[in-house]
N, C-alpha and C positions, 0 to 999 in steps of 0.2 A: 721733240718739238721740231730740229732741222729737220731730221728727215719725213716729218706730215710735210713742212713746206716745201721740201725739193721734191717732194714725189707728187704732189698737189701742182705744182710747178710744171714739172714734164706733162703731168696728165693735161694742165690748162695748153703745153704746144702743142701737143698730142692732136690735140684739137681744130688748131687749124689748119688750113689748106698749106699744103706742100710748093715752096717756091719754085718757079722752074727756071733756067736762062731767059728763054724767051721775055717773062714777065717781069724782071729785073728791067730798071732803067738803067740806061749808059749811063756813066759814069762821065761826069764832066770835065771837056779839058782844059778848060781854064773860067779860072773866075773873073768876073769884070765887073767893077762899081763906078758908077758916075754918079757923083757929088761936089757939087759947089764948084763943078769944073775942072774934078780933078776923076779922072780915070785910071781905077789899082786895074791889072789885071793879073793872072798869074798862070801860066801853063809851061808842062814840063819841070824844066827848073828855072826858068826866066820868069822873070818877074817887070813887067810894062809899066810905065806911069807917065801920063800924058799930062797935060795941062797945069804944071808946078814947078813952072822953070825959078830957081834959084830956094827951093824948101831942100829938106831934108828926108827922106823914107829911112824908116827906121823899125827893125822885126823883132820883135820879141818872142821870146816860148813860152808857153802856158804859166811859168813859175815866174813869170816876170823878170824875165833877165835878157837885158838886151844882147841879140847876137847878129846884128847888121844894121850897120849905120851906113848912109852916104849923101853926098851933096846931090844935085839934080843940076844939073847944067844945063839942060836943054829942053822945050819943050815936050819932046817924046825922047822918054829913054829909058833902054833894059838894064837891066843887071843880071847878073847870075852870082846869089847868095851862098849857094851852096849849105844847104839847108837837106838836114835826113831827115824821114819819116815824122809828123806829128801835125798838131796844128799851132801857127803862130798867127800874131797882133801884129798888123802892118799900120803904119799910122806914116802918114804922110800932110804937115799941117793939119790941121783939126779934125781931117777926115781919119779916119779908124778902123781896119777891118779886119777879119779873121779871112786865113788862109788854111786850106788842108794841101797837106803832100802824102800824097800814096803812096 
């Protein structure tokens, strides 16, 4: 029965059209949300947040474990979490987002 479905499986990619570069979208470099006035954004390994002077940003990883907390001092301000490969939960006040690192 697996292998009907792995070979059913290849046949159904089999089938479609072959990726090229070209036809690939760029890959985005940084994410940016504005909500309620507050703007996450993230690119490279910096991580932006504008409009939350005196909250907290706080990242968690998919298993719900927090692994960067910090105060927000100022209206605009980076960090660099130093965060590997995955996706995490940025939550800064009630706003909430998801972040990928390549």
């Amino acid at each position: 029965m697996r292998k009907t479905i792995l070979l059913l499986s290849i046949f159904a990619l089999s089938l479609t059209a072959p990726l090229h570069a070209a036809d690939m979208p760029e890959a985005p470099v940084a994410e940016s949300v504005v909500e309620g006035g507050i703007q996450i954004s993230f690119s490279g390994k910096s991580l932006r947040v504008v409009g939350a002077q005196g909250q907290t940003v706080e990242i968690y990883n998919v298993t719900g474990v927090r692994v960067f907390s910090a105060g927000i001092s100022s209206d605009d301000q980076s960090f660099s979490p130093n965060l590997s490969r995955g996706c995490y939960i940025v939550k800064v006040g009630k706003v909430v987002r998801k972040i990928n690192i390549l």
